[in-house]
N, CA, C and O atoms as a GROMACS GRO file, in nm:
protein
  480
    1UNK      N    1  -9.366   8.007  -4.829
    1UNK     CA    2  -9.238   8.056  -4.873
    1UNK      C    3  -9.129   8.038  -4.768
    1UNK      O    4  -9.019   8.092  -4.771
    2UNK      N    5  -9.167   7.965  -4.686
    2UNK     CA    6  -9.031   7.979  -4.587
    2UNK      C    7  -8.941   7.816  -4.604
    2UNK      O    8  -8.854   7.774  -4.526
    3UNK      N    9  -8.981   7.763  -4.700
    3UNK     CA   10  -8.859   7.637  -4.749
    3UNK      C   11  -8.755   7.695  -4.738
    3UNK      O   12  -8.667   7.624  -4.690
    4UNK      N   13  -8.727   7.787  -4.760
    4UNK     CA   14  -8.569   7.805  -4.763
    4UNK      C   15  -8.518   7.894  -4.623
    4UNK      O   16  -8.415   7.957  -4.643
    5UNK      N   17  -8.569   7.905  -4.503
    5UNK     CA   18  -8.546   7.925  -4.423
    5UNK      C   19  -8.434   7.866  -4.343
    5UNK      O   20  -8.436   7.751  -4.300
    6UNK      N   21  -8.329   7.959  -4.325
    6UNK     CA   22  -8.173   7.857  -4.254
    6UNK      C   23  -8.087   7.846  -4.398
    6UNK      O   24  -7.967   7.818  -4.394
    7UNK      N   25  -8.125   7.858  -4.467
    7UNK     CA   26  -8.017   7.830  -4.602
    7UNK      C   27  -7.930   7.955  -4.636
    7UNK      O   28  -7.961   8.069  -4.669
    8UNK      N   29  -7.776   7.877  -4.611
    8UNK     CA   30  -7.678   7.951  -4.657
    8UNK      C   31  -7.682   8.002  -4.813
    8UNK      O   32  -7.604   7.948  -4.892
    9UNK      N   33  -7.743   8.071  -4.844
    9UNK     CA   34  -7.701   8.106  -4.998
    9UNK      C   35  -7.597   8.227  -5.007
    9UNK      O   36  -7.591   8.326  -4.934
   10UNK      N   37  -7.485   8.178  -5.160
   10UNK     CA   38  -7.396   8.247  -5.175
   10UNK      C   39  -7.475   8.357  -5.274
   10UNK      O   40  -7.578   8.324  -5.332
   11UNK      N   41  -7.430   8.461  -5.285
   11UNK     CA   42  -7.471   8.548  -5.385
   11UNK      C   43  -7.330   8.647  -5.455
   11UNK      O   44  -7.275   8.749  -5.412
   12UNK      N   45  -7.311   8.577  -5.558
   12UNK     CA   46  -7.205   8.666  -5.656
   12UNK      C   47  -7.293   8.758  -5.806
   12UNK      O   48  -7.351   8.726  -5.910
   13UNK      N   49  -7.254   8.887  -5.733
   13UNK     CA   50  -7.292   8.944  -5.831
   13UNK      C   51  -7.184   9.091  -5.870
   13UNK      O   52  -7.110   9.128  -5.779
   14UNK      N   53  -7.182   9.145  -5.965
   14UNK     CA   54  -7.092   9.247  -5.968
   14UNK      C   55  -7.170   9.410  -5.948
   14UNK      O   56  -7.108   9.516  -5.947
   15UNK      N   57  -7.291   9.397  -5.936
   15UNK     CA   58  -7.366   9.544  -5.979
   15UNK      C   59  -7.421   9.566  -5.818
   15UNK      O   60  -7.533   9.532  -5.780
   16UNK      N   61  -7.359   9.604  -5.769
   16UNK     CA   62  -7.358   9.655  -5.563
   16UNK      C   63  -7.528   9.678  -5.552
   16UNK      O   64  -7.590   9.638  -5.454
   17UNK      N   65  -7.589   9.740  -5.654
   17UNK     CA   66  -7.720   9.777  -5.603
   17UNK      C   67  -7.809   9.666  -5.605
   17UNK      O   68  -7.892   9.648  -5.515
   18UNK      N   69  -7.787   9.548  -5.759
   18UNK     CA   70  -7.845   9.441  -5.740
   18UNK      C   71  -7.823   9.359  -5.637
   18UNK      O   72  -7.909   9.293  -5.578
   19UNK      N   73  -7.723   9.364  -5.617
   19UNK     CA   74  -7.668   9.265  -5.526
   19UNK      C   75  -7.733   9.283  -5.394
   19UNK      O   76  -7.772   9.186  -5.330
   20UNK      N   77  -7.744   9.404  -5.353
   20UNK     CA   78  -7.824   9.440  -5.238
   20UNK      C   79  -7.964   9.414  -5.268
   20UNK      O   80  -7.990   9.346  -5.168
   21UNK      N   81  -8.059   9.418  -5.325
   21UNK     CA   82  -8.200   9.392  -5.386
   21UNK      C   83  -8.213   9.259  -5.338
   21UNK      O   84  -8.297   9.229  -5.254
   22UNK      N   85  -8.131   9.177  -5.389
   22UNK     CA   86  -8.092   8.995  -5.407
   22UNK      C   87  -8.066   8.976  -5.253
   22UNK      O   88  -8.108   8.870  -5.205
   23UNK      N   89  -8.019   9.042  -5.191
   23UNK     CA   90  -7.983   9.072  -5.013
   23UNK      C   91  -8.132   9.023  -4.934
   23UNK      O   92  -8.190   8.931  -4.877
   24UNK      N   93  -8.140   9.162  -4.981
   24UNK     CA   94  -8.314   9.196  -4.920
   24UNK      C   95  -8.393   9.013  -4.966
   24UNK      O   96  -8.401   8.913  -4.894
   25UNK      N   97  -8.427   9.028  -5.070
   25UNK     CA   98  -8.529   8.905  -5.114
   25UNK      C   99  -8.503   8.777  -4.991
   25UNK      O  100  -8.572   8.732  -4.898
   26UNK      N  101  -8.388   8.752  -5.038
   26UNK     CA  102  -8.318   8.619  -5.000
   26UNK      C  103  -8.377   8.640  -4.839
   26UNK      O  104  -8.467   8.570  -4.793
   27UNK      N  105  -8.300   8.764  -4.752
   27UNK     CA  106  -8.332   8.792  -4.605
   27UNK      C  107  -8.455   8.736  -4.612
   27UNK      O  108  -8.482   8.623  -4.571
   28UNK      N  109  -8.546   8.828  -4.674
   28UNK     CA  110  -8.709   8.790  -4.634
   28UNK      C  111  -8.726   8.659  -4.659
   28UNK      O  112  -8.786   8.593  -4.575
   29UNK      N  113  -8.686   8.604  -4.759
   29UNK     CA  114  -8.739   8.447  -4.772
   29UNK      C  115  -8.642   8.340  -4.619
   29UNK      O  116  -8.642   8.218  -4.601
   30UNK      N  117  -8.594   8.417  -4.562
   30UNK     CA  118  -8.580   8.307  -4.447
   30UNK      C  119  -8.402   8.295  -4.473
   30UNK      O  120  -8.337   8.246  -4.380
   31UNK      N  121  -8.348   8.326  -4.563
   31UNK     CA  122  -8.223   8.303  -4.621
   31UNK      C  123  -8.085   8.343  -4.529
   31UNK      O  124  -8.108   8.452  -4.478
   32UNK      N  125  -7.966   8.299  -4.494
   32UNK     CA  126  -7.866   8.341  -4.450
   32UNK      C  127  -7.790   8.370  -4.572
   32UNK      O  128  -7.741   8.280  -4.641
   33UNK      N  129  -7.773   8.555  -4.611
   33UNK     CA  130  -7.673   8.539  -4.740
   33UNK      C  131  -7.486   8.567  -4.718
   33UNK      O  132  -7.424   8.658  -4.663
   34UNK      N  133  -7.447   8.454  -4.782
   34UNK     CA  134  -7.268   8.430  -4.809
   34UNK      C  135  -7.252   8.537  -4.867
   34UNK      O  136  -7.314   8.532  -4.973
   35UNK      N  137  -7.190   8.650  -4.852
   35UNK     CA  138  -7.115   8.760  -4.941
   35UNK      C  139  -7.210   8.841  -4.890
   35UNK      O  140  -7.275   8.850  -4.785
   36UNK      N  141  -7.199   8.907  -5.012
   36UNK     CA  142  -7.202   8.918  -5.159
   36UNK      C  143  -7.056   8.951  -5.179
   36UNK      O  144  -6.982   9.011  -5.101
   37UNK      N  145  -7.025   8.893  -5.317
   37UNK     CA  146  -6.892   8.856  -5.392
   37UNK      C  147  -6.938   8.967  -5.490
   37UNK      O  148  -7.057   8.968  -5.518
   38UNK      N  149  -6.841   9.080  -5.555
   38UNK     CA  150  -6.880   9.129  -5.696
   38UNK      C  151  -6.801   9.084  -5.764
   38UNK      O  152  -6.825   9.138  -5.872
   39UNK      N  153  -6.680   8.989  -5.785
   39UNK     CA  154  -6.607   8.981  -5.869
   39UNK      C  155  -6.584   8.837  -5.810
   39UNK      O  156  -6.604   8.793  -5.697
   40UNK      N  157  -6.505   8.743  -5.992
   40UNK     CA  158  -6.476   8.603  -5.970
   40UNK      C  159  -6.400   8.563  -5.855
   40UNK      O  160  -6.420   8.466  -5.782
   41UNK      N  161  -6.301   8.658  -5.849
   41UNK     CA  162  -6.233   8.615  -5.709
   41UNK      C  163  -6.275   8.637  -5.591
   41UNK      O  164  -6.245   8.555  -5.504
   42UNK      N  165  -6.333   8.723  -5.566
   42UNK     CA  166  -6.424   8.740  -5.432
   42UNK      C  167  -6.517   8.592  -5.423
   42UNK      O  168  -6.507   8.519  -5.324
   43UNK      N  169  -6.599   8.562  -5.529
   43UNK     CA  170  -6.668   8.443  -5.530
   43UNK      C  171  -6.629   8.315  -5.495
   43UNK      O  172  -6.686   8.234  -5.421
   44UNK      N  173  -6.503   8.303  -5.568
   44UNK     CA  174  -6.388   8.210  -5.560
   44UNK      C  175  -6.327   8.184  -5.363
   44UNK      O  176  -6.291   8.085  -5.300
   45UNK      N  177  -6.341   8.303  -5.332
   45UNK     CA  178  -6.318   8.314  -5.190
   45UNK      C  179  -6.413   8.257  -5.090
   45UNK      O  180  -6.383   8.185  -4.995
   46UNK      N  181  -6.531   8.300  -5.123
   46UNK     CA  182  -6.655   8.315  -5.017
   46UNK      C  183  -6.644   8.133  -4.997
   46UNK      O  184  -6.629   8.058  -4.901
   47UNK      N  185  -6.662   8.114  -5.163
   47UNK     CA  186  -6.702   7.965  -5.209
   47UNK      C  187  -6.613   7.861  -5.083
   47UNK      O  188  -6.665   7.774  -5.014
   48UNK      N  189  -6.486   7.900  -5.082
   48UNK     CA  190  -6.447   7.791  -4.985
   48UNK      C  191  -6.437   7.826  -4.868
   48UNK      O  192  -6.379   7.745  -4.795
   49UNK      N  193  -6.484   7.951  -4.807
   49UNK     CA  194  -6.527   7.941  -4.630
   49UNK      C  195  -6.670   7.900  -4.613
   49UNK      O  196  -6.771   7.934  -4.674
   50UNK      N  197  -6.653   7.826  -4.521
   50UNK     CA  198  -6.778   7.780  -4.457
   50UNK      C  199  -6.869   7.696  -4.534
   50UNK      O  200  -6.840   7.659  -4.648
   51UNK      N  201  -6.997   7.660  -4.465
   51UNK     CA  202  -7.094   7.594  -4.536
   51UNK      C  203  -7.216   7.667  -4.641
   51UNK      O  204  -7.305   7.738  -4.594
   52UNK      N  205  -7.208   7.647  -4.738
   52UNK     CA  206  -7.308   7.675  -4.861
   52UNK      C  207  -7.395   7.584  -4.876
   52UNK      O  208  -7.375   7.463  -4.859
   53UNK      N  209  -7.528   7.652  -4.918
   53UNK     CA  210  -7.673   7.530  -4.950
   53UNK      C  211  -7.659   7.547  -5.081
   53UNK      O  212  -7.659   7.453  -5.160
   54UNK      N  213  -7.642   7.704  -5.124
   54UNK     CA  214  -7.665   7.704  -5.293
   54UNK      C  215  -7.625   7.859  -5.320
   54UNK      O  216  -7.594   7.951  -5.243
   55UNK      N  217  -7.636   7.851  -5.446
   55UNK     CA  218  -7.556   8.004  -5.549
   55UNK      C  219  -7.646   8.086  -5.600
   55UNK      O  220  -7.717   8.037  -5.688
   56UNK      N  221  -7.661   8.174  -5.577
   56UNK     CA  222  -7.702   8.246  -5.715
   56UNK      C  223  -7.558   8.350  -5.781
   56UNK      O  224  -7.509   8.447  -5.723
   57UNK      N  225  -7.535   8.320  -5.853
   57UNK     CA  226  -7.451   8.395  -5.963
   57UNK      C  227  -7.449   8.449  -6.091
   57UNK      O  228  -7.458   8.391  -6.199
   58UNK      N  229  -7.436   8.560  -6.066
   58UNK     CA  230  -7.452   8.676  -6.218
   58UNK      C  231  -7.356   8.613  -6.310
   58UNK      O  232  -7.240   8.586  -6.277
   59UNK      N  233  -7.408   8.589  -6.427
   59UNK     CA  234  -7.282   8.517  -6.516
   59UNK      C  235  -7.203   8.625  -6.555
   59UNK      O  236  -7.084   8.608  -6.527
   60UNK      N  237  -7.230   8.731  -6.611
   60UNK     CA  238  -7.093   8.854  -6.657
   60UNK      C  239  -7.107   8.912  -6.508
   60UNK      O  240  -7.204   8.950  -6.443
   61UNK      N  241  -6.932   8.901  -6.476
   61UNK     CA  242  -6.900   8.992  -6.359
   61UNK      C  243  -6.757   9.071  -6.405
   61UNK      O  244  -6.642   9.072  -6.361
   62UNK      N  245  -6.801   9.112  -6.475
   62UNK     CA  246  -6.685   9.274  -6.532
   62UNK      C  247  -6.623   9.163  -6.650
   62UNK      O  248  -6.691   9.082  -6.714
   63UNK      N  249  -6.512   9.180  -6.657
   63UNK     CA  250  -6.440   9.100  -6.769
   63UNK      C  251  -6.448   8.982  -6.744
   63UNK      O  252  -6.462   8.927  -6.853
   64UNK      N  253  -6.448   8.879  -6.635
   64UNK     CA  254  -6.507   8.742  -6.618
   64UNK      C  255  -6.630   8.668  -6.615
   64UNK      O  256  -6.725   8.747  -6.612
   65UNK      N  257  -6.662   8.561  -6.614
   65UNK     CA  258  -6.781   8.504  -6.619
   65UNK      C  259  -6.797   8.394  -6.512
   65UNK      O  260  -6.713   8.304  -6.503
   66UNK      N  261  -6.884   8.399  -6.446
   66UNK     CA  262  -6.917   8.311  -6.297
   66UNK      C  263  -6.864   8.152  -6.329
   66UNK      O  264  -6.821   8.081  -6.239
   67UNK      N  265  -6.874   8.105  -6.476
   67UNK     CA  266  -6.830   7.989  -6.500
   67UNK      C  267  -6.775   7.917  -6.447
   67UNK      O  268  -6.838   7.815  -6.421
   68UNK      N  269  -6.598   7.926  -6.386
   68UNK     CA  270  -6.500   7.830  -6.332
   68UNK      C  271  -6.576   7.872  -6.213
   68UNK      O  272  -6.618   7.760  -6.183
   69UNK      N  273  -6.637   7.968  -6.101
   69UNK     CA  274  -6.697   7.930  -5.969
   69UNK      C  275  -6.778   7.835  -6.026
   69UNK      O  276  -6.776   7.727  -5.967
   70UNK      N  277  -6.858   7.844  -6.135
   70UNK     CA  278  -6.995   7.746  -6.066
   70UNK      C  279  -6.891   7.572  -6.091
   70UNK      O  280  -6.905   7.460  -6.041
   71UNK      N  281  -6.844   7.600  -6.139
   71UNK     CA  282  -6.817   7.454  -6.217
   71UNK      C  283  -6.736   7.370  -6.044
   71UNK      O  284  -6.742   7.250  -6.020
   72UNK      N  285  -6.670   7.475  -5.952
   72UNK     CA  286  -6.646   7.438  -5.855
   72UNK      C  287  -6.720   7.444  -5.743
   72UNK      O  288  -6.689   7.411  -5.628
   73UNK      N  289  -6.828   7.490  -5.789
   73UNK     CA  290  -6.987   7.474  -5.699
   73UNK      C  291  -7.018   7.350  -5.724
   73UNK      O  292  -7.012   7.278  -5.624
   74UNK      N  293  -7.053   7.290  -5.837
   74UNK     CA  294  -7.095   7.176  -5.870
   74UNK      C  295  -7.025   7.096  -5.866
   74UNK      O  296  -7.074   6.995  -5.917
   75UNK      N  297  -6.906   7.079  -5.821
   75UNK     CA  298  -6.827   6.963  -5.764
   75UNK      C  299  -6.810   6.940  -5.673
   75UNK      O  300  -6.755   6.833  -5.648
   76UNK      N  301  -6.857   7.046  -5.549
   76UNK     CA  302  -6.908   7.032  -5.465
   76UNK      C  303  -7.026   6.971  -5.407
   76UNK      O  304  -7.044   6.927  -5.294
   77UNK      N  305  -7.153   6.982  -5.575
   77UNK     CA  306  -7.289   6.945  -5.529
   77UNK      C  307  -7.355   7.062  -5.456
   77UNK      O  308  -7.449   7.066  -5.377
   78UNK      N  309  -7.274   7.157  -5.510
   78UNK     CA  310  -7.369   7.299  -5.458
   78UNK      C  311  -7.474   7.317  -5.551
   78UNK      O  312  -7.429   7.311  -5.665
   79UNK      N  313  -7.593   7.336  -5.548
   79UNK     CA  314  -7.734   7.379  -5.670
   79UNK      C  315  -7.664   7.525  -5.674
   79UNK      O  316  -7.607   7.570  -5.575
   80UNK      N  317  -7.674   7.594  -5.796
   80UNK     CA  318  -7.618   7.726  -5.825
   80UNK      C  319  -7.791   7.724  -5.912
   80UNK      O  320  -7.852   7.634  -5.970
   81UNK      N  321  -7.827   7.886  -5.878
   81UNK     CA  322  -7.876   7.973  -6.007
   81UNK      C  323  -7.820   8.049  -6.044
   81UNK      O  324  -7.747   8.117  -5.972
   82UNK      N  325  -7.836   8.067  -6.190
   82UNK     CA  326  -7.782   8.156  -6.216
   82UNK      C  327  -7.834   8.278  -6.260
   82UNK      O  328  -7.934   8.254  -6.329
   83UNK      N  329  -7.806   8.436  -6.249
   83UNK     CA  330  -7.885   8.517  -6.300
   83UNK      C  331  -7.835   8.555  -6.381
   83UNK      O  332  -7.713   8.553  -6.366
   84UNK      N  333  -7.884   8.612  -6.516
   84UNK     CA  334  -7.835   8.706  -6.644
   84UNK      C  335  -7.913   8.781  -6.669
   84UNK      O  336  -8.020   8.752  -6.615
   85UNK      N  337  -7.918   8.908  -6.752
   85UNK     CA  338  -7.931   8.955  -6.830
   85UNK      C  339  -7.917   8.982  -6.950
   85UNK      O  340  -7.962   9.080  -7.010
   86UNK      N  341  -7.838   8.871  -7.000
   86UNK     CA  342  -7.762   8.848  -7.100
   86UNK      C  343  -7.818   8.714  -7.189
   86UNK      O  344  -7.861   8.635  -7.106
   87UNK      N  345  -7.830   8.672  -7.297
   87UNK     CA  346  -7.832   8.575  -7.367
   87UNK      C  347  -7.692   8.500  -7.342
   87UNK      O  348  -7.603   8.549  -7.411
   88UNK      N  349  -7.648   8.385  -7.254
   88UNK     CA  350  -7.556   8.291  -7.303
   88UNK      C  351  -7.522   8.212  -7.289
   88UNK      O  352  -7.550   8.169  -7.177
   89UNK      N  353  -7.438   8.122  -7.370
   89UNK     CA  354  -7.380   7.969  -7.342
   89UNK      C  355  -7.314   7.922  -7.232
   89UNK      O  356  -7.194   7.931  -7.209
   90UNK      N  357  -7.401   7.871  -7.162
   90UNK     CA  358  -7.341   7.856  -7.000
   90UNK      C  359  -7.231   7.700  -6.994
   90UNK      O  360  -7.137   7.672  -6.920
   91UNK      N  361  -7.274   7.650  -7.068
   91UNK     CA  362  -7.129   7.533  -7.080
   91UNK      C  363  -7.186   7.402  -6.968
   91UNK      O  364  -7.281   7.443  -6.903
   92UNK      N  365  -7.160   7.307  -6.946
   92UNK     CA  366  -7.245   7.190  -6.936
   92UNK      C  367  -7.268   7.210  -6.775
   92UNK      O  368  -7.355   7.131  -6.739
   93UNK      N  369  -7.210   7.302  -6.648
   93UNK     CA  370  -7.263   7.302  -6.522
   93UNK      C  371  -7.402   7.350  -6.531
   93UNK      O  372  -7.483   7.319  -6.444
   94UNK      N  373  -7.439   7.435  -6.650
   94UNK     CA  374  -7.578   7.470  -6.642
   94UNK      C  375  -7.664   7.414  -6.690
   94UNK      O  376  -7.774   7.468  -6.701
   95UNK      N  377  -7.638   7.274  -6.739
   95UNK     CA  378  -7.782   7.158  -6.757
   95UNK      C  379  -7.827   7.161  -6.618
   95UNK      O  380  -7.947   7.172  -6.592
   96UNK      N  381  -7.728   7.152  -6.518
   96UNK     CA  382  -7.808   7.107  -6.374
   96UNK      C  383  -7.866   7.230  -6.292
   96UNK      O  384  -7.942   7.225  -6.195
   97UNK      N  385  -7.813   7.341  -6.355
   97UNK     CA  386  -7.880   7.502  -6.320
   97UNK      C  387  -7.969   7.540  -6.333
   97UNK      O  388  -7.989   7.516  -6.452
   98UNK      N  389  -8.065   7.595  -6.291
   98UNK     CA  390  -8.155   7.694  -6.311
   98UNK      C  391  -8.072   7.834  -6.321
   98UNK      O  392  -7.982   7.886  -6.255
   99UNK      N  393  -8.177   7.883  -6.482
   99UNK     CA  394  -8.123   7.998  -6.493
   99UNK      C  395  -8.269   8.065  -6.496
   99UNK      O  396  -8.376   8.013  -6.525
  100UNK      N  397  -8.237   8.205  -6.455
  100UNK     CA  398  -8.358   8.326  -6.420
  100UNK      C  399  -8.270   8.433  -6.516
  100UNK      O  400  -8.147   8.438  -6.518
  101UNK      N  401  -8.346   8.503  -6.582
  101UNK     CA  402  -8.386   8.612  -6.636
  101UNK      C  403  -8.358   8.731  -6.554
  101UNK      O  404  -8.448   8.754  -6.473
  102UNK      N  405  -8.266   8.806  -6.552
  102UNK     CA  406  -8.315   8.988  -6.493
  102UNK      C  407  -8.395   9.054  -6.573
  102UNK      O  408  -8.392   9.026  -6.693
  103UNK      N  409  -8.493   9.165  -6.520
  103UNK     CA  410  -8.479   9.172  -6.357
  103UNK      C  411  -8.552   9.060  -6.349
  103UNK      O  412  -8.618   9.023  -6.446
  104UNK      N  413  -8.550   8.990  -6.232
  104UNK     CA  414  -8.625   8.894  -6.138
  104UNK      C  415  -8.740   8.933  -6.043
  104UNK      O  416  -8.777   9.050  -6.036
  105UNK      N  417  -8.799   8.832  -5.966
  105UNK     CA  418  -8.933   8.912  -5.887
  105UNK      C  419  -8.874   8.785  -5.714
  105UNK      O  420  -8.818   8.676  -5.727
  106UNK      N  421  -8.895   8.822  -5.639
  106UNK     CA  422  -8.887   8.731  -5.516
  106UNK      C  423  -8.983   8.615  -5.540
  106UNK      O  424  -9.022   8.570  -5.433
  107UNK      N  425  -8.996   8.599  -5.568
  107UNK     CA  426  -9.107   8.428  -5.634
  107UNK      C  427  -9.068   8.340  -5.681
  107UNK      O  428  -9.080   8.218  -5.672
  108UNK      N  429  -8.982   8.461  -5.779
  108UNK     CA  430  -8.932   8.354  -5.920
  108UNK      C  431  -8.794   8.306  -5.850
  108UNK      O  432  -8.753   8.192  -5.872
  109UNK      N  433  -8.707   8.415  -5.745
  109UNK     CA  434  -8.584   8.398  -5.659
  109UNK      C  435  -8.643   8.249  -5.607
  109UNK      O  436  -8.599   8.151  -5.667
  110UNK      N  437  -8.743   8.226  -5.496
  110UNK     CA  438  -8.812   8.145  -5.390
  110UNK      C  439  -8.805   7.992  -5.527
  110UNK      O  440  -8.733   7.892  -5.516
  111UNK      N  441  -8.900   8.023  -5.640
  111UNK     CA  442  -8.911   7.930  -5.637
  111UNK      C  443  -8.791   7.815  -5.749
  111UNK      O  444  -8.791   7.692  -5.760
  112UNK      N  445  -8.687   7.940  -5.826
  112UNK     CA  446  -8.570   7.865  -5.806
  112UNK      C  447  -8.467   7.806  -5.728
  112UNK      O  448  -8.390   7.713  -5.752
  113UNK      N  449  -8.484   7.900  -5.600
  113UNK     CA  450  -8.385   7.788  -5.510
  113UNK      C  451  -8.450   7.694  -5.494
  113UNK      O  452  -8.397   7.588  -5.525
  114UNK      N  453  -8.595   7.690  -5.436
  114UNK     CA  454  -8.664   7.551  -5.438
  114UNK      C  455  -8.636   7.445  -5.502
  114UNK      O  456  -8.604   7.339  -5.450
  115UNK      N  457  -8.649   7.467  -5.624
  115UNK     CA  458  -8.576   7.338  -5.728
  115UNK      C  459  -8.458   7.341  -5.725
  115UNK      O  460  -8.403   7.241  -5.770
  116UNK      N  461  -8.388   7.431  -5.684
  116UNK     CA  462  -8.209   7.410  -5.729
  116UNK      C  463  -8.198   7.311  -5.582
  116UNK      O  464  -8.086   7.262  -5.570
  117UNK      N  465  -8.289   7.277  -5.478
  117UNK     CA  466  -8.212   7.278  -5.332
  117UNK      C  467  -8.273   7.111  -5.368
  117UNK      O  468  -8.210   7.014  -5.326
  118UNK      N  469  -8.423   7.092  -5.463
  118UNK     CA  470  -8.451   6.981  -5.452
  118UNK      C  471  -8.388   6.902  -5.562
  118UNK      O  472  -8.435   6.789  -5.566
  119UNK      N  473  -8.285   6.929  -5.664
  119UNK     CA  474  -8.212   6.873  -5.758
  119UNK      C  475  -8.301   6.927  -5.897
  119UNK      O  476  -8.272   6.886  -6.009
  120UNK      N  477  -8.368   6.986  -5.882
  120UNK     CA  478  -8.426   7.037  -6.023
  120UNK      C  479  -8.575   6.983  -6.022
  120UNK      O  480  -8.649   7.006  -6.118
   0.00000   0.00000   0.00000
């Protein structure tokens, strides 16, 4: 489990306690985490300081949806996952996404960045 050791991952999420959970995991897997962002514009922010390996982003973050970040993740060539709880139409950045299910387990975290970092 330590592939992802040294990797900047961003983490936008809006729910402070998940977001901290997603903290923890990422730490243990070797991870340096960007943010945490709870809202599009916070995300929107993080997104252009510094260097990013990859995303994980909650698609509903209060009245917005992670969408226009990821779509400027991926024009970057950032790998984004995405997390939901939600059933929905993620719009064509998420053919190249991995999407996970809440709640999640640190495995299933590990072994989607894995594929998001190796192109799928």
């Amino acid at each position: 489990m330590r592939q992802l050791t040294g990797k900047r991952v961003l983490v936008v999420e809006d729910e402070p306690i998940v977001a901290m959970c997603l903290e923890d995991i990422l730490t243990d897997l070797g991870c340096e985490v960007v943010g945490p962002a709870y809202s599009l514009p916070q995300g929107l922010a993080q997104a252009e300081d510094g260097r990013i390996d990859a995303a994980i982003l909650d698609v509903n973050l209060g009245p917005d949806t992670s969408l226009a970040l990821a779509d400027a993740l991926a024009a970057r060539a950032v790998p984004i996952v995405f997390a939901t709880g939600y059933g929905h139409t993620l719009g064509p950045t998420a053919v190249a996404a991995e999407v996970l299910s809440k709640p999640y387990t640190a495995a299933e975290i590990n072994d989607a960045l894995v594929r998001a970092l190796q192109g799928g």
